[in-house]
MARDRENDO-831482 format. One record per atom (N, C-alpha, C): residue in three letters; x, y, z; residue number from 1; atom name. Coordinates in steps of 0.05 Angstrom, whole numbers, plus 5000, padded with zeros to 4 digits. Layout:
% MARDRENDO-831482
rest->ALA	east->X	north->Y	up->Z	nr->NUM	atom->CA
...
% end
This chain:
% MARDRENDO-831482
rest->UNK	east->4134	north->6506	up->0204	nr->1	atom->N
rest->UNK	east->4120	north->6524	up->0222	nr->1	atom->CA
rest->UNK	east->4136	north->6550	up->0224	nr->1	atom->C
rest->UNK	east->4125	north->6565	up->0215	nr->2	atom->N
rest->UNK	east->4135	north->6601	up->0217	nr->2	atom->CA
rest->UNK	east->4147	north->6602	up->0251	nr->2	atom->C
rest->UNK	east->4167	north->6616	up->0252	nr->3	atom->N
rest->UNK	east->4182	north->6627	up->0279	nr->3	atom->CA
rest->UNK	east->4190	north->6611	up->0296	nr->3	atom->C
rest->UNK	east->4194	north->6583	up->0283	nr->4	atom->N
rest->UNK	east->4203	north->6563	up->0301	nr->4	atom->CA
rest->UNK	east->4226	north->6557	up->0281	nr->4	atom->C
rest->UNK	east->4246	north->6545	up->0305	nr->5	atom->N
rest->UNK	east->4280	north->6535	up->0296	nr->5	atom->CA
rest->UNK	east->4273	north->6512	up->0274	nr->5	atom->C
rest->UNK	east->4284	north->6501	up->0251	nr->6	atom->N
rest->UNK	east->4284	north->6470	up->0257	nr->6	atom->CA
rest->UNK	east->4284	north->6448	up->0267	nr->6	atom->C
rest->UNK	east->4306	north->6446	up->0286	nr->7	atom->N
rest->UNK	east->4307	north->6431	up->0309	nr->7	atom->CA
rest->UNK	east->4286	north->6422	up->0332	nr->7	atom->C
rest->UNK	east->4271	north->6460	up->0331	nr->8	atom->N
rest->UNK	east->4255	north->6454	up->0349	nr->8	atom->CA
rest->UNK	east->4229	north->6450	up->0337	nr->8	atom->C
rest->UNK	east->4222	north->6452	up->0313	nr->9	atom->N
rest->UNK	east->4198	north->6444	up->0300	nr->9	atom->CA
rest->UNK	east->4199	north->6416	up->0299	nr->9	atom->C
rest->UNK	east->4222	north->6405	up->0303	nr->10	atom->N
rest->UNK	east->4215	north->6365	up->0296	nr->10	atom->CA
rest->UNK	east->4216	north->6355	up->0325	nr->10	atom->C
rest->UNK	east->4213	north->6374	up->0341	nr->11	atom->N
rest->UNK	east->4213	north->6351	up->0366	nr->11	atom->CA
rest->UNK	east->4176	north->6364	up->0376	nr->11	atom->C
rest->UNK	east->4174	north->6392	up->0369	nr->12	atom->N
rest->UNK	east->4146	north->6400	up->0379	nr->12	atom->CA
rest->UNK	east->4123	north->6387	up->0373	nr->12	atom->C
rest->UNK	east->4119	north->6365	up->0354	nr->13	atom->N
rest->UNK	east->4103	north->6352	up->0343	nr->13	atom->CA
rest->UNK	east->4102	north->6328	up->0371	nr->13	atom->C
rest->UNK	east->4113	north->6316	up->0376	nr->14	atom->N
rest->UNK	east->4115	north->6292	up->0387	nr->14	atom->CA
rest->UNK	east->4117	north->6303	up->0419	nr->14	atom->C
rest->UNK	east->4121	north->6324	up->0427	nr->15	atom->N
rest->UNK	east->4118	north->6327	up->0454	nr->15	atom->CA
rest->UNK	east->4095	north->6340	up->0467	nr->15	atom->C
rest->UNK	east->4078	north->6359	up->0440	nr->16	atom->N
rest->UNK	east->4060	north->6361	up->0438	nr->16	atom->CA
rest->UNK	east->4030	north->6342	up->0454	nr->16	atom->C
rest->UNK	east->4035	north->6325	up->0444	nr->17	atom->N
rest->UNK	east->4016	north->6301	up->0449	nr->17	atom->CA
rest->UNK	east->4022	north->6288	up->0475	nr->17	atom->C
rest->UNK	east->4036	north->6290	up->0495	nr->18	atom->N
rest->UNK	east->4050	north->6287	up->0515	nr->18	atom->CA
rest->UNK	east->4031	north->6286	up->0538	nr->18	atom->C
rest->UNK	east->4020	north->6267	up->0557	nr->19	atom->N
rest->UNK	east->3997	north->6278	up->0571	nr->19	atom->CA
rest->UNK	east->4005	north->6296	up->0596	nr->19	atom->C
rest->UNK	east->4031	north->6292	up->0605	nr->20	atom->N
rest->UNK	east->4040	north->6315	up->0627	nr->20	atom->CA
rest->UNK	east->4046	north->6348	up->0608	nr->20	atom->C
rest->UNK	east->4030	north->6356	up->0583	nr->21	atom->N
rest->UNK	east->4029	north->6374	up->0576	nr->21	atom->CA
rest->UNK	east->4006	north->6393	up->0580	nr->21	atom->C
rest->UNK	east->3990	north->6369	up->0587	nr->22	atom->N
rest->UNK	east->3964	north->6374	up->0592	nr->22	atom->CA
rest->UNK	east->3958	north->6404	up->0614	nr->22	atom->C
rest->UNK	east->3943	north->6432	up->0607	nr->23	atom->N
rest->UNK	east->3946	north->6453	up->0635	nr->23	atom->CA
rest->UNK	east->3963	north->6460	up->0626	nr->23	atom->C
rest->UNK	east->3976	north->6457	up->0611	nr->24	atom->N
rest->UNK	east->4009	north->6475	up->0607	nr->24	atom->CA
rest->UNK	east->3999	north->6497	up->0582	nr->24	atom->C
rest->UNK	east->4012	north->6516	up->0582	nr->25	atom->N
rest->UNK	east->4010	north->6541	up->0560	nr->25	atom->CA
rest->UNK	east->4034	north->6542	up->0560	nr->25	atom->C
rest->UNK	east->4035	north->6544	up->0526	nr->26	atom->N
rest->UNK	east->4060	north->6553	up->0507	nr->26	atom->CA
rest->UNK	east->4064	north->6586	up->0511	nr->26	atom->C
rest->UNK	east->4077	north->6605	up->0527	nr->27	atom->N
rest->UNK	east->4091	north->6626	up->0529	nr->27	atom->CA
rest->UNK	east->4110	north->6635	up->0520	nr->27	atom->C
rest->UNK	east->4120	north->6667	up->0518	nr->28	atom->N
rest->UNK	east->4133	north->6675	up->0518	nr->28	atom->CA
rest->UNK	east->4151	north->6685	up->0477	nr->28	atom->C
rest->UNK	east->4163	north->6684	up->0483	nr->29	atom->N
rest->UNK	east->4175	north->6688	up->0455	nr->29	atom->CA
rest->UNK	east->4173	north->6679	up->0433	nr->29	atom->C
rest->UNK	east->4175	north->6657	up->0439	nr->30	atom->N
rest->UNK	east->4163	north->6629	up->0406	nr->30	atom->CA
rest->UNK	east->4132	north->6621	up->0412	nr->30	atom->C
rest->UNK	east->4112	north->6629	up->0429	nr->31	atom->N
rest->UNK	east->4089	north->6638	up->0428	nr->31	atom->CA
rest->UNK	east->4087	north->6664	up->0413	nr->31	atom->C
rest->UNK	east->4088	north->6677	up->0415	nr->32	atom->N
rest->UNK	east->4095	north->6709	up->0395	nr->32	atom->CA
rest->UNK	east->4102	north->6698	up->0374	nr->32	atom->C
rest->UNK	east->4131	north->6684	up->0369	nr->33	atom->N
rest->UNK	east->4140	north->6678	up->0340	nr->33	atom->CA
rest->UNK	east->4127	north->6665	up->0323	nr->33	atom->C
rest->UNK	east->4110	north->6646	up->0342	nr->34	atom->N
rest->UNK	east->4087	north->6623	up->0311	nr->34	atom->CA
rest->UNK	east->4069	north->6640	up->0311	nr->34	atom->C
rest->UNK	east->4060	north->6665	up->0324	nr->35	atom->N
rest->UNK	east->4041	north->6685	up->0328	nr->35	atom->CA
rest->UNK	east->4042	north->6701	up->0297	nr->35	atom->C
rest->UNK	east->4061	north->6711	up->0301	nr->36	atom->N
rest->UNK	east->4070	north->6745	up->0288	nr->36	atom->CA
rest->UNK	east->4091	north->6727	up->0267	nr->36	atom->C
rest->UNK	east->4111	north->6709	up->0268	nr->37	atom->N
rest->UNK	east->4130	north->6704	up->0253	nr->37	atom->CA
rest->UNK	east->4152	north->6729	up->0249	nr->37	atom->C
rest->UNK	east->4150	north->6736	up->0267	nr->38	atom->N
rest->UNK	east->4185	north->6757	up->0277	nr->38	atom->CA
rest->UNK	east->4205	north->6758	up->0282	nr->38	atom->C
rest->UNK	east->4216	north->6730	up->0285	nr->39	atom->N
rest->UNK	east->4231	north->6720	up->0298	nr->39	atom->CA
rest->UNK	east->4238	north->6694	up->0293	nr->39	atom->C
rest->UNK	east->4255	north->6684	up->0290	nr->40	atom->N
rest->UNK	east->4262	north->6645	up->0293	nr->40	atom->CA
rest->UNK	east->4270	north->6641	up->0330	nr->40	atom->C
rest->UNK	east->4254	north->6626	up->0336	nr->41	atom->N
rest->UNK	east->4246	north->6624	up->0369	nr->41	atom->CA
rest->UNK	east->4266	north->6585	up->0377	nr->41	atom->C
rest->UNK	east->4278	north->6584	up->0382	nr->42	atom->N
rest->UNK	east->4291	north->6556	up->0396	nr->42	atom->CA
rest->UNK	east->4283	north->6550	up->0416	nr->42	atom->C
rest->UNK	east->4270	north->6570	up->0435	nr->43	atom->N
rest->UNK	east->4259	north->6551	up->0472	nr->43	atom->CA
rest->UNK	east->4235	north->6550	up->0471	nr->43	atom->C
rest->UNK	east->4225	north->6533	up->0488	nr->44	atom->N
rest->UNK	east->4203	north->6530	up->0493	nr->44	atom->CA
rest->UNK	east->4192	north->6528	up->0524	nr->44	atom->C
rest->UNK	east->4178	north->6552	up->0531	nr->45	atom->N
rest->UNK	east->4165	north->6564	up->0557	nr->45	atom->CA
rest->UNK	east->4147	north->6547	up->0561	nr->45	atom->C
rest->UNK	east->4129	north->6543	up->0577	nr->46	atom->N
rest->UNK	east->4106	north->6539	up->0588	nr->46	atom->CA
rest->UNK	east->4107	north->6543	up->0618	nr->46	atom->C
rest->UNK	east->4084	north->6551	up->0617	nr->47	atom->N
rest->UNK	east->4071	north->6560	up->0637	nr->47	atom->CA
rest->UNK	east->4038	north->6551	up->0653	nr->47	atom->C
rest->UNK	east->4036	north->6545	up->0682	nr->48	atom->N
rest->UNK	east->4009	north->6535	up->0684	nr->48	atom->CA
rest->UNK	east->3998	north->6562	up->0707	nr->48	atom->C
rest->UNK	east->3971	north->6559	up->0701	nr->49	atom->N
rest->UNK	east->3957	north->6572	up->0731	nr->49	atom->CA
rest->UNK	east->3944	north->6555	up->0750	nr->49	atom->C
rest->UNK	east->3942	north->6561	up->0769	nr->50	atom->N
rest->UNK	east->3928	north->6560	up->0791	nr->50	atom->CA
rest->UNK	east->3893	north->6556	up->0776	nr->50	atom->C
rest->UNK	east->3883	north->6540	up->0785	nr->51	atom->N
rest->UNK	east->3847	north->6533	up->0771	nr->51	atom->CA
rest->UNK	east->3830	north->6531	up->0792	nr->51	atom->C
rest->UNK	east->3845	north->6526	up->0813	nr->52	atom->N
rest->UNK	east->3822	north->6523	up->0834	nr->52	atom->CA
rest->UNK	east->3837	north->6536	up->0867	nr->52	atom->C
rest->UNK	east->3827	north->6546	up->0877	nr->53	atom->N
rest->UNK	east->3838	north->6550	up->0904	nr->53	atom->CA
rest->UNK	east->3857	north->6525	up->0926	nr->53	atom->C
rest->UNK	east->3881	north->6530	up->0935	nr->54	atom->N
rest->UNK	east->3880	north->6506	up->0950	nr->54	atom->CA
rest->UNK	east->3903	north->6486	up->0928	nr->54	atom->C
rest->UNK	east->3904	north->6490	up->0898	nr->55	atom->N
rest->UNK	east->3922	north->6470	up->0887	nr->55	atom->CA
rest->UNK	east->3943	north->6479	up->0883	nr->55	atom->C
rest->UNK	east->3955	north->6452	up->0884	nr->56	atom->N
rest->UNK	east->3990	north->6448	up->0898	nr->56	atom->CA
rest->UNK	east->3996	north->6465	up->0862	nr->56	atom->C
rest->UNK	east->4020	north->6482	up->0867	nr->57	atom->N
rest->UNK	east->4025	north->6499	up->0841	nr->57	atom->CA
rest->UNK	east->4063	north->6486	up->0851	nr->57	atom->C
rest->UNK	east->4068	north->6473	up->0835	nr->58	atom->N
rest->UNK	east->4096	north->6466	up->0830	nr->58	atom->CA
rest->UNK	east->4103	north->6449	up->0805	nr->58	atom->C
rest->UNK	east->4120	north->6454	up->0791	nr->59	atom->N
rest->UNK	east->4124	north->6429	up->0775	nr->59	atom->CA
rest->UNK	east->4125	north->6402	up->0780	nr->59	atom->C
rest->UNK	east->4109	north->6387	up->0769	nr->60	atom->N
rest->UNK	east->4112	north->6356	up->0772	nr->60	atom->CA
rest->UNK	east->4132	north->6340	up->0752	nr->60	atom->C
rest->UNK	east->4162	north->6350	up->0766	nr->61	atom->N
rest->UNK	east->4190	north->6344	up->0739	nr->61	atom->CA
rest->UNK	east->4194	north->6325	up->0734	nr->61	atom->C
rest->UNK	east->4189	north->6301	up->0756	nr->62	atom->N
rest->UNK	east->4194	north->6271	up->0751	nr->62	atom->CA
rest->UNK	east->4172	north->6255	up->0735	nr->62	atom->C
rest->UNK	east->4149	north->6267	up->0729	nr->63	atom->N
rest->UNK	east->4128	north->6263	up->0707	nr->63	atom->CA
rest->UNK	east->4135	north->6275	up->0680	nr->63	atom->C
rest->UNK	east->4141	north->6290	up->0679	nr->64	atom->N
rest->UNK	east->4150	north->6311	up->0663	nr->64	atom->CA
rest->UNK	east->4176	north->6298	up->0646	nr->64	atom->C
rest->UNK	east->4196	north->6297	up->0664	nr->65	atom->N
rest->UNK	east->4219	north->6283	up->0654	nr->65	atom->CA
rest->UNK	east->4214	north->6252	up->0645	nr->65	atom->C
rest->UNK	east->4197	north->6241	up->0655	nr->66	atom->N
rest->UNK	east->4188	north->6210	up->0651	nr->66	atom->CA
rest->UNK	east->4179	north->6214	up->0621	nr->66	atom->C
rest->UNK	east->4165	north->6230	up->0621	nr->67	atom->N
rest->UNK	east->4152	north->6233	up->0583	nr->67	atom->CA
rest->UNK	east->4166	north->6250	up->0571	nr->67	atom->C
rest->UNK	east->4180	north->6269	up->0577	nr->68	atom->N
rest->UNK	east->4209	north->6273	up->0561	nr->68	atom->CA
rest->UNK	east->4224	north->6255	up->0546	nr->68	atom->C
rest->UNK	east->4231	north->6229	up->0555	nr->69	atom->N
rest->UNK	east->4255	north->6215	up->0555	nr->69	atom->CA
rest->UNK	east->4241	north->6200	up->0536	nr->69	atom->C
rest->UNK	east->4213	north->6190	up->0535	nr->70	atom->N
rest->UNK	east->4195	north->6170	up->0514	nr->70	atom->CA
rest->UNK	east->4202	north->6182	up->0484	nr->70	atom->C
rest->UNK	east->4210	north->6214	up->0486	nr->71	atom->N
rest->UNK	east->4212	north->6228	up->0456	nr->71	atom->CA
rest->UNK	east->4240	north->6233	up->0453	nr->71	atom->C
rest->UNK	east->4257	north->6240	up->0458	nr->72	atom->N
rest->UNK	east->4285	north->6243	up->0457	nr->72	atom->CA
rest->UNK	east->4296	north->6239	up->0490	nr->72	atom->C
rest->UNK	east->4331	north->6241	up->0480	nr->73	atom->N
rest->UNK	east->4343	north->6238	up->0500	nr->73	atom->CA
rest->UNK	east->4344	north->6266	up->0519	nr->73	atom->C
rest->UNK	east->4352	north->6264	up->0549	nr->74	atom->N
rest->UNK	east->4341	north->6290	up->0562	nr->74	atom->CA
rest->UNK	east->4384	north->6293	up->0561	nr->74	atom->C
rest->UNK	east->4387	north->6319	up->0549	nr->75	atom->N
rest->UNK	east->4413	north->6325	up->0552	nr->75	atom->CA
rest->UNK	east->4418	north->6333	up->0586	nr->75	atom->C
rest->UNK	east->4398	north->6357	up->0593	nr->76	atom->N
rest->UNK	east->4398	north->6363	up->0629	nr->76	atom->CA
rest->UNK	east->4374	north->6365	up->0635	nr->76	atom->C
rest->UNK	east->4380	north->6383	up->0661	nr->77	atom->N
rest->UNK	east->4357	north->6382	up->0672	nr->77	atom->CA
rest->UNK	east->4362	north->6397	up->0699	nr->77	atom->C
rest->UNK	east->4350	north->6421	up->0694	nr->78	atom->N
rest->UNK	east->4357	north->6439	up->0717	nr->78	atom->CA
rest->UNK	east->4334	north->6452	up->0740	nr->78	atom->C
rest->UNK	east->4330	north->6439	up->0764	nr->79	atom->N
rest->UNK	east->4317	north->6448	up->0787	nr->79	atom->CA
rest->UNK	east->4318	north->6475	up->0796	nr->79	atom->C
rest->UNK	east->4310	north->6500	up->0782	nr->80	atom->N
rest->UNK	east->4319	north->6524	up->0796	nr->80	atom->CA
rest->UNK	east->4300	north->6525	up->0817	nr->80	atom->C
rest->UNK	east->4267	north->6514	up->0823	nr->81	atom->N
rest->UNK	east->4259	north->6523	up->0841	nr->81	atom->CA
rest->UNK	east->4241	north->6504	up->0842	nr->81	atom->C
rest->UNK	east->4221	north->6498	up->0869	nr->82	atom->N
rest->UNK	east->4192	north->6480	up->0863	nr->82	atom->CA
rest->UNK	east->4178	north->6488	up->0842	nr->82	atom->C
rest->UNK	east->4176	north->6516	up->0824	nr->83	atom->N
rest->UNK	east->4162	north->6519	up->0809	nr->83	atom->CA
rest->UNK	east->4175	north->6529	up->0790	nr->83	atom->C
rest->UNK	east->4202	north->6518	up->0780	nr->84	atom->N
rest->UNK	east->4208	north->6523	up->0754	nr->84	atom->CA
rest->UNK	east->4232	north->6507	up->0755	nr->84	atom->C
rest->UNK	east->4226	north->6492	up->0727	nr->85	atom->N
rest->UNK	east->4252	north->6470	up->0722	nr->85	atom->CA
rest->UNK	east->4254	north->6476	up->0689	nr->85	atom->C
rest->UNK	east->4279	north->6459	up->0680	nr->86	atom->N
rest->UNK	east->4289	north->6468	up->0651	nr->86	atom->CA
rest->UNK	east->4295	north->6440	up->0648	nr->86	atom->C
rest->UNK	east->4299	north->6441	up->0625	nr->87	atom->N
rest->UNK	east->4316	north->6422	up->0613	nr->87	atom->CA
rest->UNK	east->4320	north->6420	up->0579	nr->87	atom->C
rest->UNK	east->4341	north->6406	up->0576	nr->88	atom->N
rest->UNK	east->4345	north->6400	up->0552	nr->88	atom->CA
rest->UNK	east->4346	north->6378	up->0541	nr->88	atom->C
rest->UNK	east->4329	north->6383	up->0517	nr->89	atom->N
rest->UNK	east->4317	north->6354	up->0501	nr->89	atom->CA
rest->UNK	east->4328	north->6358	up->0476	nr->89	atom->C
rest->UNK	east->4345	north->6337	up->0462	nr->90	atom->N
rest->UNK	east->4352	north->6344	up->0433	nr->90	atom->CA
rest->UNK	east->4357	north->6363	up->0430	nr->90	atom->C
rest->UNK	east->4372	north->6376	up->0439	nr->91	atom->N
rest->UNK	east->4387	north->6404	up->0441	nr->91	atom->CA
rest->UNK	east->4367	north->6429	up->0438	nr->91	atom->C
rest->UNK	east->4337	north->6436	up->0444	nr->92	atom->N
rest->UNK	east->4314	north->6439	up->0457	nr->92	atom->CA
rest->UNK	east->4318	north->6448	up->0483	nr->92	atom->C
rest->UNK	east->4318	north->6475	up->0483	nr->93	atom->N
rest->UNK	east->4311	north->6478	up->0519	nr->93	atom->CA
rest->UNK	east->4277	north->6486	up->0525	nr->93	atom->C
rest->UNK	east->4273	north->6470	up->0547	nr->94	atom->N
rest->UNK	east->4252	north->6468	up->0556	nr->94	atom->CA
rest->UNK	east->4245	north->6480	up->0579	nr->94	atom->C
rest->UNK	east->4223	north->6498	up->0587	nr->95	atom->N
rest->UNK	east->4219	north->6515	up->0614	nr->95	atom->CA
rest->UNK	east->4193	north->6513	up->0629	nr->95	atom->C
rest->UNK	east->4186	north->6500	up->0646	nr->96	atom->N
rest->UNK	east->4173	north->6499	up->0653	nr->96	atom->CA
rest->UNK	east->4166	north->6519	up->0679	nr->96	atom->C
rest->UNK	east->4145	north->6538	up->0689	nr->97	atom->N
rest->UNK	east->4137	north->6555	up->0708	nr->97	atom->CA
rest->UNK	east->4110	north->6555	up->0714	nr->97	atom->C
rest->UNK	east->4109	north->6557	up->0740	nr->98	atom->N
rest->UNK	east->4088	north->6558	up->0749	nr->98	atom->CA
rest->UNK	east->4096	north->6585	up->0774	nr->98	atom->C
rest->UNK	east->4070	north->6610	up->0772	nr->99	atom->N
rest->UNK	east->4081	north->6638	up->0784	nr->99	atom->CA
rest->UNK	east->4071	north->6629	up->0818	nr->99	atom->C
rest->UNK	east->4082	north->6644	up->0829	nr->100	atom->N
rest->UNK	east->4073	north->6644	up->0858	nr->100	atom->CA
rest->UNK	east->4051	north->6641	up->0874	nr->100	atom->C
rest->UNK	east->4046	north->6627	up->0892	nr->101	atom->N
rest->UNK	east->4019	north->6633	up->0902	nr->101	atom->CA
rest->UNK	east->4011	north->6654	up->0918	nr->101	atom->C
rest->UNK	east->4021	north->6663	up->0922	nr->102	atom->N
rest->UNK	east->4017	north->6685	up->0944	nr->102	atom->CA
rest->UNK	east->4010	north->6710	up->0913	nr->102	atom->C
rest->UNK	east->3978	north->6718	up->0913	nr->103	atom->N
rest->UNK	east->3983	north->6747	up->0906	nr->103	atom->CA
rest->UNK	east->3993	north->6775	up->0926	nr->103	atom->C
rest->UNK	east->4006	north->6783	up->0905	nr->104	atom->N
rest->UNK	east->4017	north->6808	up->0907	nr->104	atom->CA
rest->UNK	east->4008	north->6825	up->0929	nr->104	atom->C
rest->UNK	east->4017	north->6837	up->0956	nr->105	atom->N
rest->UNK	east->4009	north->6852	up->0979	nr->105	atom->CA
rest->UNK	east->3999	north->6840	up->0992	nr->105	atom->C
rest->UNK	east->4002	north->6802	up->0986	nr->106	atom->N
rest->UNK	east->3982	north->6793	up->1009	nr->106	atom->CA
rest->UNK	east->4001	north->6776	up->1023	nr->106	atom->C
rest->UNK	east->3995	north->6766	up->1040	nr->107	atom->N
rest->UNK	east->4013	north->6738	up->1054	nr->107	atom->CA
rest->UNK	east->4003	north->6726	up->1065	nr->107	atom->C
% end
């Protein structure tokens, strides 16, 4: 696959199919790189929205991490916020985000 690492092309197959991937979008840089092929890309973003008014927008990491571990070993695993966790899989970093609920000027 054009603009992806090695490393990280043999684990994207199999995490791919993952059902806590499900709502998630591939972002950011190595989205562009399998895009355009500009680049050799190692992380892997994702990102979800908001679909309905009212839903809980945070990562669900202990789902997440549960089907992580089915495909490789999880090296970490870092809590920066309710709505964004990392981690590393087979030396693979992984990002998961979900943006704020509150739009912008409002509260």
């Amino acid at each position: 696959m054009k603009g992806i690492a090695k490393h990280t092309e043999q684990i994207i197959e199999p995490v791919s199919r993952l059902d806590c991937l499900k709502g998630w979008t591939l972002v950011g840089g190595t989205a562009l790189a399998i895009q355009l092929g500009h680049r050799m890309s190692e992380d892997l973003d994702f990102m979800r929205w908001q679909t309905h008014k009212g839903e809980r927008m945070d990562v669900d990491w202990p789902q997440i991490r549960k089907e992580l571990e089915t495909v490789a070993e999880i090296q970490s695993m870092d809590i920066l916020d309710h709505n964004h966790v990392e981690f590393i899989v087979a030396g693979v970093k992984f990002s998961f985000y979900v943006p704020g609920s509150q739009i912008s000027g409002q509260s």
